[in-house]
C-alpha positions in Angstrom: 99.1 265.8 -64.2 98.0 262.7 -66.4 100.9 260.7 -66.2 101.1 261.0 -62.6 97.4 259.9 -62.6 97.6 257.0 -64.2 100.7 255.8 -61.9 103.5 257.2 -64.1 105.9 259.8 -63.0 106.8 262.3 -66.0 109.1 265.1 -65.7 108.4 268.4 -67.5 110.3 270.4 -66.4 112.2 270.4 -69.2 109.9 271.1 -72.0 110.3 274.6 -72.9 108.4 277.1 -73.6 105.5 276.2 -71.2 102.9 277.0 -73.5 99.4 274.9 -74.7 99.6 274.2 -78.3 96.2 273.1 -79.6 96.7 270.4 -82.1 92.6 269.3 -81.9 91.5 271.0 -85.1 92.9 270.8 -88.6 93.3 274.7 -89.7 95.7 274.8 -92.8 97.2 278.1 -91.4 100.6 275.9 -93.4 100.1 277.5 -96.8 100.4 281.2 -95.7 103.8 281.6 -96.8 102.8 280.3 -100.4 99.6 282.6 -100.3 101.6 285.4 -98.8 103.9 285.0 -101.9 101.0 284.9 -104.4 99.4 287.8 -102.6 98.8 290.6 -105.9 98.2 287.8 -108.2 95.2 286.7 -105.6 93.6 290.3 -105.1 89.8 290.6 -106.2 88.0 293.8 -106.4 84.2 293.3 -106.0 82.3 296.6 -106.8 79.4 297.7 -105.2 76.9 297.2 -107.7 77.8 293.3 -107.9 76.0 290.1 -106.2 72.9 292.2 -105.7 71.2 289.1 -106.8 70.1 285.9 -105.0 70.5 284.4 -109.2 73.5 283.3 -110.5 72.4 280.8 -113.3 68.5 280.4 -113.2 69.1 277.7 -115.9 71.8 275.9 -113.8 70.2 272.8 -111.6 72.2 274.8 -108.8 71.1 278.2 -108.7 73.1 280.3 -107.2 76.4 278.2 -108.5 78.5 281.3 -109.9 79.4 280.1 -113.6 83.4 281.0 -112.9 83.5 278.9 -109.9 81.9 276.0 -111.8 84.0 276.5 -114.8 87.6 276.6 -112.3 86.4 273.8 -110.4 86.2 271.4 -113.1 88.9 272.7 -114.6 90.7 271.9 -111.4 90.0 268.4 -111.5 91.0 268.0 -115.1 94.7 269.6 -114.6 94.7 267.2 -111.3 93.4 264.2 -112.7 91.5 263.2 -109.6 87.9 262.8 -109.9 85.6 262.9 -113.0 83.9 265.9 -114.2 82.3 265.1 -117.6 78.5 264.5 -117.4 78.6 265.6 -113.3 76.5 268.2 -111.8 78.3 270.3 -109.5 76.3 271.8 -106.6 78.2 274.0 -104.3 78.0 274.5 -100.3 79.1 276.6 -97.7 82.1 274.4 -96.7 81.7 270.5 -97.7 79.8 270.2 -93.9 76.4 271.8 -95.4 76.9 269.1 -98.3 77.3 266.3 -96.3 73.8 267.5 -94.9 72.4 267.6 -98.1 73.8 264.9 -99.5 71.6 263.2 -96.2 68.6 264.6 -97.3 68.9 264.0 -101.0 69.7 259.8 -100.8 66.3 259.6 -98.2 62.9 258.8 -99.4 60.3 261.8 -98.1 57.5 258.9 -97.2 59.8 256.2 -95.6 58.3 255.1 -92.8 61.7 254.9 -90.6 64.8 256.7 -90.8 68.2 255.6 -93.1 70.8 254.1 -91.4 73.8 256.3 -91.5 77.0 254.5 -91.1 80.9 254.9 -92.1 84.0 252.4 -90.8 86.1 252.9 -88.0 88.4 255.6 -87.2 85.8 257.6 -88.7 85.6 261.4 -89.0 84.8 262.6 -85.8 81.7 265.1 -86.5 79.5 262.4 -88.7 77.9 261.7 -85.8 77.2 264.7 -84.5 76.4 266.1 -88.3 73.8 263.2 -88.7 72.0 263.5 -85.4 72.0 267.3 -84.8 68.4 268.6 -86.7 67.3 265.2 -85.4 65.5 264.4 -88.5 63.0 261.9 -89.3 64.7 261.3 -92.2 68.4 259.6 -91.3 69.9 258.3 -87.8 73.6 257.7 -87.1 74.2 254.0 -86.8 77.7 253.8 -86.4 80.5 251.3 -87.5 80.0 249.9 -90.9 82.4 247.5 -90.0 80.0 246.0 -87.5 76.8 246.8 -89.7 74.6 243.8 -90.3 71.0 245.3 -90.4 68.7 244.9 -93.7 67.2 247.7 -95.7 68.1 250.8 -97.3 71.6 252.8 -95.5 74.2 255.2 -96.6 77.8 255.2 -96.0 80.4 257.7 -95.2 83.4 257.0 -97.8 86.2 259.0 -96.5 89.4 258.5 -98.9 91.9 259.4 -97.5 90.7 258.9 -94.5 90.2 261.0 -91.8 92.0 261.0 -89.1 94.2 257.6 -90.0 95.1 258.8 -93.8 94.6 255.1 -95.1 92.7 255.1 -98.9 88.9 253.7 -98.0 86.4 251.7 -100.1 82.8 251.3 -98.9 82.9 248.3 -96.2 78.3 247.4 -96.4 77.5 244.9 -99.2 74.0 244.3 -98.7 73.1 246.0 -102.1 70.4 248.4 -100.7 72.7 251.1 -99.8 73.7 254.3 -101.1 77.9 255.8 -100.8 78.6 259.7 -100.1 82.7 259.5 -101.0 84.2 262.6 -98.7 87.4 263.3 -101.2 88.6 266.5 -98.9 91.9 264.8 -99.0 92.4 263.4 -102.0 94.7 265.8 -103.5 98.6 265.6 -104.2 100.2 267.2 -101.5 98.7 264.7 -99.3 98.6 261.2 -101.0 99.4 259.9 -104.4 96.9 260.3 -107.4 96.5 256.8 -108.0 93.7 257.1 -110.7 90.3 259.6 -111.3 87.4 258.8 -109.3 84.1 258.7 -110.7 81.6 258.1 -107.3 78.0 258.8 -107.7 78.3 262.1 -105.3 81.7 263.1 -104.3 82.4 265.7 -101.8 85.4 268.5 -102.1 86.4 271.4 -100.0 88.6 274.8 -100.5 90.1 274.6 -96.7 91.9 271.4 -97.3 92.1 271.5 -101.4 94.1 275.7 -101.0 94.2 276.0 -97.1 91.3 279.0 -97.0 89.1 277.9 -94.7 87.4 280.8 -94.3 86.4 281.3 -97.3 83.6 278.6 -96.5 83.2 277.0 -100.0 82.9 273.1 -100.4 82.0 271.3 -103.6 80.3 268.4 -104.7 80.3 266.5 -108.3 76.8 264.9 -108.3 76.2 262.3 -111.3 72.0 262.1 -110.8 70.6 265.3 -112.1 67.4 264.4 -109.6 69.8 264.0 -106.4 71.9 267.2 -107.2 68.3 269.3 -107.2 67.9 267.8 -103.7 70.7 269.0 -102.5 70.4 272.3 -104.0 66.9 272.3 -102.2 68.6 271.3 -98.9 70.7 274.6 -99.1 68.0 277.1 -100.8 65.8 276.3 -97.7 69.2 276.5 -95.0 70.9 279.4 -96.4 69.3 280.6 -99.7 72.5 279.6 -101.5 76.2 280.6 -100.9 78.0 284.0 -100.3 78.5 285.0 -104.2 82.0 286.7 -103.0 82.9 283.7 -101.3 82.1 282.0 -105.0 84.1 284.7 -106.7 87.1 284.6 -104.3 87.4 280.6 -104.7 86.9 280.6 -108.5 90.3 283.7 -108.5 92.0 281.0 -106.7 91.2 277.4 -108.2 91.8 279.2 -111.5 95.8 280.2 -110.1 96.4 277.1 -108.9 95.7 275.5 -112.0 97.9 277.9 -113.5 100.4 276.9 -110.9 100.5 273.5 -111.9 101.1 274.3 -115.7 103.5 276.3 -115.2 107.0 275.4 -113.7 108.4 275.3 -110.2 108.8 276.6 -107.8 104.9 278.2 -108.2 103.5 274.7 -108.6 101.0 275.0 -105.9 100.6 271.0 -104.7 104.3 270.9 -105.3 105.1 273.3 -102.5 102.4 271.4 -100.5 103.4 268.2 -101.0 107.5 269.4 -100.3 105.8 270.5 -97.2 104.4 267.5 -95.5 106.8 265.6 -96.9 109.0 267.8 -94.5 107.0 267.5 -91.3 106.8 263.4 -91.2 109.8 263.0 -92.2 110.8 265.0 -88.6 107.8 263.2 -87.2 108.6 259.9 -88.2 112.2 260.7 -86.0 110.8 261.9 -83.2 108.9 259.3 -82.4 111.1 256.5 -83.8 113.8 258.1 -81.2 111.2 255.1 -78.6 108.5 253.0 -78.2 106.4 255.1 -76.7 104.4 256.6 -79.6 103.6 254.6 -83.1 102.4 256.4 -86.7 100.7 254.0 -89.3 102.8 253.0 -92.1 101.3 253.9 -96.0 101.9 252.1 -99.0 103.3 253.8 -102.1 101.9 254.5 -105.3 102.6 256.1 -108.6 101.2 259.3 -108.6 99.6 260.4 -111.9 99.5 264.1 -111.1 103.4 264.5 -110.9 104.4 261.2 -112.6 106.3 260.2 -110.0 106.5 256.0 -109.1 106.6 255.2 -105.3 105.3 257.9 -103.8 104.1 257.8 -99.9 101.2 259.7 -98.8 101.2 262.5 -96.3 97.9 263.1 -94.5 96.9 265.9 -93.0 96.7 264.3 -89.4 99.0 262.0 -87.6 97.4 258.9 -86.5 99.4 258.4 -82.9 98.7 255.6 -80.6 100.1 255.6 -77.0 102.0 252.3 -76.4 102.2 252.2 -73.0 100.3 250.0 -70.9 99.9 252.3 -67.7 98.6 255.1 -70.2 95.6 254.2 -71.0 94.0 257.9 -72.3 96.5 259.4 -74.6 94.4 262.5 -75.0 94.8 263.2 -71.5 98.3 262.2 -71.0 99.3 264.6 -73.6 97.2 267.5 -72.5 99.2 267.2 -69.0 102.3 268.5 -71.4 99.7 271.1 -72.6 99.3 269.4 -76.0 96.0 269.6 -77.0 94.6 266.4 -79.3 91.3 264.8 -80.7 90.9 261.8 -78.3 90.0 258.2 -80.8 86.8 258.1 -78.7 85.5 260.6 -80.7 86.3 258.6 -84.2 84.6 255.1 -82.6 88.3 253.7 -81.6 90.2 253.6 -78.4 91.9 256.1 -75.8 95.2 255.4 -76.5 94.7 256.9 -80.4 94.8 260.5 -81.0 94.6 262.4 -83.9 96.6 265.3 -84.2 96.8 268.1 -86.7 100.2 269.2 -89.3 98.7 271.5 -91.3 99.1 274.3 -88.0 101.8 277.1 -88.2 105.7 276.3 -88.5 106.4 277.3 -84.9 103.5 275.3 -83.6 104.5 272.3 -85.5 108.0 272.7 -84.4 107.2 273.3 -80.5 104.7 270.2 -80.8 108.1 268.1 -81.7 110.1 269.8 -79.1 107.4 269.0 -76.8 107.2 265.1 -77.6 110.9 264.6 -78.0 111.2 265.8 -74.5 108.3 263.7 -72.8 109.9 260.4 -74.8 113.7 261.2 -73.5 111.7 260.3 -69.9 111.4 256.7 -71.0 
């Protein structure tokens, strides 16, 4: 087992049911009861004689952008309150990875004569690198920590606010004045931190997995400000997929357009509402568990007035949980937990150390509530 590898003894026998709960990814399987609820008022009928098409809007800078889903997704903002929309171009993706790729492409000059230095700050999301380096373009290379970055010439930084996997609110960290910012705002909505004021980034990124929970849906967002960038990244994703799945458009634009109506309308349909009770819920219970010892520490997040629901001092609650392993003997935290059949994302992958992992909320009730009953027992060893 890992603890008794790294010279710990650990007893599990306690820990009941024995059974591997995979806390690695971040799948917001959370919001099914809500969903579940608003299950008529969601239904879409798509006839046969629709999407035939590759054309949505041949006038439109993007395409294939289905005019409903543009429509609801400003609207969104506006209700929310969280990033600009006036005078943006919104070009959409199949999920907000493809964007990130073409939000790559777009900021790099065809003729430059050597890659872009592609950087964002520790803890940083875990697939940039990969995401940068995978076509193995000419174009862009990942250069790691922008906290450490101290080359000349042109670059472009990875914003993520709030952050993932820490949840902390970012601002870009390079000041050399030849860069370019991509802001990733997947989190930046109220059932996970405050809405301290409305963003208005050059390019800023949004996605329907984190933003309703339907990740399968595979529909990202972004609000572009230069009309010449957003064509880029419209060519980027004519050339990789020839657009997006019009019924995946469709299906997003039925529900933007009822959560928005949520949030007009009173409680208890209020759509961030029930998210934010939610996660509110689950670190308050985390924040228990692992105050119960010393073994385990969360960060700590300031409070701020929230302009969505009006409300002063409130704390944000991210979508992962930030846990470092105190211990000195236990050096991997990934690996200790796995020997209790809890699976993690090990802070290697972010650019930090072992003894971080990041671990998902936003799973089913009984997983969250096994992962507690799991690490409530392995702390009662200490």
């Amino acid at each position: 087992m890992a603890g008794k590898d790294q010279g710990a003894s650990f007893n599990t026998s306690e820990i009941s049911p024995p059974r591997i709960i995979n806390l690695d990814n971040g799948d917001p399987t959370m919001f099914e009861a809500y969903w579940r609820k608003m299950d008529e008022k969601c239904s879409l009928v798509i006839s046969g004689i629709q999407f035939l098409s590759y054309f949505s809007d041949t006038k439109d800078v993007c395409w294939y952008l289905e005019p409903k889903l543009e429509d609801e997704i400003k609207r969104l903002h506006r209700v929310v309150g969280n990033a600009s929309v006036e005078d943006y171009y919104v070009v959409v993706g199949t999920g907000s990875t493809q964007l990130l790729q073409a939000a790559l492409y777009a900021l790099c000059p065809s003729d430059g004569s050597n890659p872009v230095n592609v950087v964002s700050a520790v803890p940083y999301y875990s697939c940039y690198p990969d995401l940068t380096d995978f076509l193995r373009s000419g174009l862009y290379e990942w250069k790691g920590d922008a906290r450490t970055y101290d080359e000349g010439g042109p670059y472009i930084e990875f914003v993520t606010s709030p952050n993932n996997p820490d949840g902390s609110i970012r601002e870009a960290i390079v000041k050399n004045g030849q860069g370019k910012l991509v802001h990733d705002l997947a989190y930046y909505w109220p059932q996970y931190t405050p809405i301290t004021s409305c963003l208005g980034y050059d390019i800023m990124l949004f996605t329907l997995s984190k933003c309703t929970g339907h990740a399968g849906t595979r529909i990202g967002w972004a609000l572009v400000k230069d009309k010449d960038v957003a064509k880029k990244m419209t060519e980027f994703n004519t050339i990789s997929t020839i657009g997006v799945s019009k019924e995946s458009q469709i299906r997003a634009a039925k529900i933007l357009g009822l959560v928005s109506d949520s949030c007009l309308n009173p409680v208890p349909d209020n759509f961030f509402k029930h998210g934010k009770a939610l996660m509110a819920e689950r670190w308050e219970k985390l924040r228990k568990v692992v105050g119960q010892s010393g073994l385990f520490s969360l960060p700590q997040y300031p409070k701020g007035h929230c302009l969505f629901t009006g409300e002063f001092s409130t704390e944000a609650h991210p979508a992962f949980a930030w846990i470092k392993c105190n211990k000195e003997d236990i050096v991997d935290c990934e690996k200790f937990l796995r020997g209790f059949q809890i699976l993690t994302r090990t802070g290697k992958r972010f650019g930090c150390d072992a003894k971080y992992v990041r671990i998902s909320l936003v799973g089913k009730e009984e997983e969250f509530e096994l992962f507690l009953e799991k690490l409530l027992a392995i702390q009662e060893d200490f």
